[in-house]
N, C-alpha and C positions, 0 to 999 in steps of 0.2 A: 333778418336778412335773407337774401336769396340770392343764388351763386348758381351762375348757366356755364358752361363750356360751349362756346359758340366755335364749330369749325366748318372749314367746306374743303372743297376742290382734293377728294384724297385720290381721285384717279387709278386707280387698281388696276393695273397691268404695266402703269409705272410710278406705281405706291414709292411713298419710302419706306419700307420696312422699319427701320430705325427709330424715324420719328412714330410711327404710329404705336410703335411697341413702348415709346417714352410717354405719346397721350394717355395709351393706354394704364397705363403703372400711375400714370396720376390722377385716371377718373378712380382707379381701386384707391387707390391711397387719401386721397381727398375729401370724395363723394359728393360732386356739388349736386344741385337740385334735379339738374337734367343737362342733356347735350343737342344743342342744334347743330344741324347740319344742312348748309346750305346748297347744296347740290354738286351735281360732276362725280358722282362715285367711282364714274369708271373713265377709262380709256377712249374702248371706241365700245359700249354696249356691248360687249359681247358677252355670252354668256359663262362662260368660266369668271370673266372681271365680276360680273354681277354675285358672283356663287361667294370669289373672296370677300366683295364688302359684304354680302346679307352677314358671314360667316363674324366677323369681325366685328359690324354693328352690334349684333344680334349678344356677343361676346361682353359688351359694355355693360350688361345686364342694369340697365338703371332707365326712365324717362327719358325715351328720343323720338325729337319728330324729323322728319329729314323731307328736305324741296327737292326736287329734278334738278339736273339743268341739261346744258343743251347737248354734251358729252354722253348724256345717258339715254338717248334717242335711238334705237336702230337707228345704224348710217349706210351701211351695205347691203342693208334688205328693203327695200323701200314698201313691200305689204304692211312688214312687222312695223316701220313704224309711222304707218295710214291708220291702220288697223288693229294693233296690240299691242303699241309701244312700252307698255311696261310688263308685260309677260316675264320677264326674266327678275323682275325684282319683286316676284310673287312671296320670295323670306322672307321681306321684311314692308310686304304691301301694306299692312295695319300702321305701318309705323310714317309711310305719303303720306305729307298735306296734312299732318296730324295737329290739331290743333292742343295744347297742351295750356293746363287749367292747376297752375300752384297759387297757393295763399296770396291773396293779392296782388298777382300776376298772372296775364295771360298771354301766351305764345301763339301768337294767329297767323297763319300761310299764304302768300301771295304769288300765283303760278306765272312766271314768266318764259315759260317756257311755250316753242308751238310747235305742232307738226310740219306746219308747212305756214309760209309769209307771203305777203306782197313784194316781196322783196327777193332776190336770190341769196344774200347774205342769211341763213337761216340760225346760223351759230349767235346771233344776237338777243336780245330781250323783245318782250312781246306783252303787254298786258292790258286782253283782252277790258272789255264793257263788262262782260258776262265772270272775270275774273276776278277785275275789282267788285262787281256787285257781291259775291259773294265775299268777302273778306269784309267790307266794310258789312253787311249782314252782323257778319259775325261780332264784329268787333262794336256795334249796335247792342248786339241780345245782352252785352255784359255788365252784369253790375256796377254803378256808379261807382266812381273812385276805382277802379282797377286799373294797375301800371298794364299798360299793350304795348308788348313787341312784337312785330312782325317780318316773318322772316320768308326771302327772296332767294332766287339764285344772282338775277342781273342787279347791278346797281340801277336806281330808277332815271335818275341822272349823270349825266357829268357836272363836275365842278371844275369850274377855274379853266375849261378846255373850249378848243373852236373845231371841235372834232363833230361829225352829226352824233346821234343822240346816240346811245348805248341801246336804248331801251324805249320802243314806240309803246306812246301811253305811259310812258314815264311819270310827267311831269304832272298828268290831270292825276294820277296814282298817288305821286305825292301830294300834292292838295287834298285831296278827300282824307287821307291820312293825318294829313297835319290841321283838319279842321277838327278830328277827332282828339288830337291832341296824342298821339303815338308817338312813345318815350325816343324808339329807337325802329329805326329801319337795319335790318340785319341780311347782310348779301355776301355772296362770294365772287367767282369770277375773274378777277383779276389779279389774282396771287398776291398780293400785297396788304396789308394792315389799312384801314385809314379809319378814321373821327372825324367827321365833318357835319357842321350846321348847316343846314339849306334852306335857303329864304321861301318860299312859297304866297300867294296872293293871300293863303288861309293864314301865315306866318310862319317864325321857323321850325325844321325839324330834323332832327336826327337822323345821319347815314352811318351806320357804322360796317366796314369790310375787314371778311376774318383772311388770312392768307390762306396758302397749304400746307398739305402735308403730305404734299407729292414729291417726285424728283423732277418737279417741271416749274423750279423756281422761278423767280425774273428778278426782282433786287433784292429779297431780303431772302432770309433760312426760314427751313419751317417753321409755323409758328400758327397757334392760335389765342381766343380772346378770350378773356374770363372777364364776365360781367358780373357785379354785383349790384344789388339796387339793395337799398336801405330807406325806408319811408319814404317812397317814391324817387329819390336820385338815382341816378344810371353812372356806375363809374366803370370805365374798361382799360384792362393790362395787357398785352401782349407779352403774352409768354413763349419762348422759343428754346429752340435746341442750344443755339450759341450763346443764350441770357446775351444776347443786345439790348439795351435799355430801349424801355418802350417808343421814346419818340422817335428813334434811331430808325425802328420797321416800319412806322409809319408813313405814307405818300402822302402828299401834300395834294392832291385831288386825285379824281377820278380818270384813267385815262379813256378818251377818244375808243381808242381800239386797244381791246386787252388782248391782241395775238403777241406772242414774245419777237422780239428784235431779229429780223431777217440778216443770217450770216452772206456778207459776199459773194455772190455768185451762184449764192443758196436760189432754186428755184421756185416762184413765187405759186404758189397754191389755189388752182379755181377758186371762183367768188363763194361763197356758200362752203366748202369745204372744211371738215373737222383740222383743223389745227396739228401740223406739222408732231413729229412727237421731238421732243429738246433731247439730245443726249444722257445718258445718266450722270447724275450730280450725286457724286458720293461726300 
C-alpha cells in the first residue's frame, strides 16, 4: 500500500497556525509515503510568506513535491514576476514541479500557472501546449503498469457548472491524461474537498480537490486528503480539524469561480486582482 497526504492552499501570511501544527503532528505520527502540495503557499508572495512556508515545508522532513499556483506569483512587483517569479521560494526550489517516483506509483506535475494571459483575469488556470507536452513526456517515459497521479494547482474542469472554464487548455489536458489512463488528477484552489469522475472523448477520469489549511475557509474547516492506493485502486478521506465525516466536506462540483462570496456592499476587486483577503477564522 501507499499513503500520500495530498494538501494545498496553506497561504502564509494568513495560515492557520492550528491546523498546520495538527497536519503537522500527523505527518510525524503517521509517516505516509510523501506529501503533495498543490499550490498557493502564500498570500500575496511576499517574501517573509515565502521564508514561513520553505521554513515549515522544509520541517515535514519526508518526500514533497509542491505545484505553484497563482497566489505565489509576485503581484506588486511586476519585473519579479516577468522575470524571476520564483526567487523567493529558492528553500524549497529542488522540491517545484518535482516529480516523485515510489513503488508502483508515480507523482507527475502539471503547471497551470502563468505569468501573464490573454486574458485580464490572470488569477485563473492556464495549461500551456508546451506544459502538457511535458507532463505527458513524463508520464510516457514510465514503466508499464505504474499507477499516475498528477498533481495541479487549477482544477482542469468544472463539473456540473455553466460558469466559463476555470482553466484554458483544461479540457484537451484532461484528455491526453485520461487517454493515458491517470489514476487521479489532484488540484487545489478552491478551498473545498471534491471526488469527481469526468467524462472525457479519451473516457473517464479522476478529479480529486484537496481544501485548505488557511484561514480563508469558504464551506467546510480545514482539511486535507489521504490517499491510499492498494494494487492499483485510489481510495481518498478527508481528514479535518472538526472530524466532519467525509462526504459532509465534500462539494458536489467544481465551482465556476473559486473567489469566496462577496459581503454586501463589500467593494468589488479589479478583474485580474489577487483575491480579497477573508477576515480571520478562528
Amino acid at each position: 500500500m501507499t499513503r500520500l497526504f495530498h494538501i494545498s492552499d496553506l497561504h502564509f501570511g494568513l495560515e492557520d497556525r492550528a491546523a498546520l501544527d495538527w497536519f503537522k503532528g500527523l505527518v510525524r505520527r503517521e509517516q505516509p509515503d510523501a506529501v503533495l502540495i498543490t499550490g498557493d503557499l502564500t498570500m500575496r508572495a511576499r517574501t517573509r510568506e515565502f521564508a514561513a512556508a520553505c521554513d515549515w515545508i522544509g520541517a515535514l522532513d519526508m518526500p514533497v513535491t509542491v505545484e505553484v499556483g497563482n497566489h505565489d506569483l509576485p503581484y506588486f512587483n511586476p519585473i519579479a514576476r516577468f522575470f524571476y517569479p520564483y526567487r523567493r521560494i529558492r528553500g524549497i526550489e529542488r522540491l517545484v514541479e518535482r516529480e516523485l517516483d515510489l513503488p508502483g506509483v508515480a507523482v507527475v506535475p502539471l503547471k497551470t500557472t502563468a505569468r501573464a494571459q490573454w486574458r485580464l483575469d490572470w488569477s485563473k488556470g492556464w495549461v500551456t501546449k508546451k506544459a502538457l507536452a511535458r507532463t505527458v513526456a513524463a508520464i510516457d517515459a514510465l514503466p508499464a503498469g505504474t499507477t499516475v497521479l498528477v498533481t495541479a494547482h487549477h482544477p482542469l474542469v468544472e463539473a456540473g457548472t455553466r460558469g466559463r472554464a476555470l482553466t484554458r487548455g483544461g479540457a484537451r489536458a484532461l484528455q491526453a491524461l485520461a487517454e493515458r489512463r491517470v489514476a487521479g488528477v489532484l488540484t487545489g484552489h478552491v478551498h473545498d474537498a471534491f471526488d469527481l469522475v469526468q467524462s472525457t472523448p479519451a473516457g473517464p477520469i479522476r478529479m480529486i480537490g484537496a481544501g485548505t489549511l488557511s484561514q480563508r475557509i469558504r464551506s467546510t474547516p480545514p482539511s486535507f486528503n489521504e490517499l491510499r492506493l492498494v494494487d492499483g485502486a485510489l481510495s481518498v478521506r478527508v481528514r479535518n480539524v472538526e472530524k466532519v465525516p467525509t462526504p459532509d466536506m465534500q462539494i458536489a462540483d467544481v465551482p465556476s469561480d473559486a473567489l469566496p462570496p462577496r459581503a454586501p456592499g463589500e467593494p468589488v476587486a479589479p478583474v485580474g486582482a489577487v483575491p480579497p483577503v477573508d477576515p480571520p477564522v478562528h
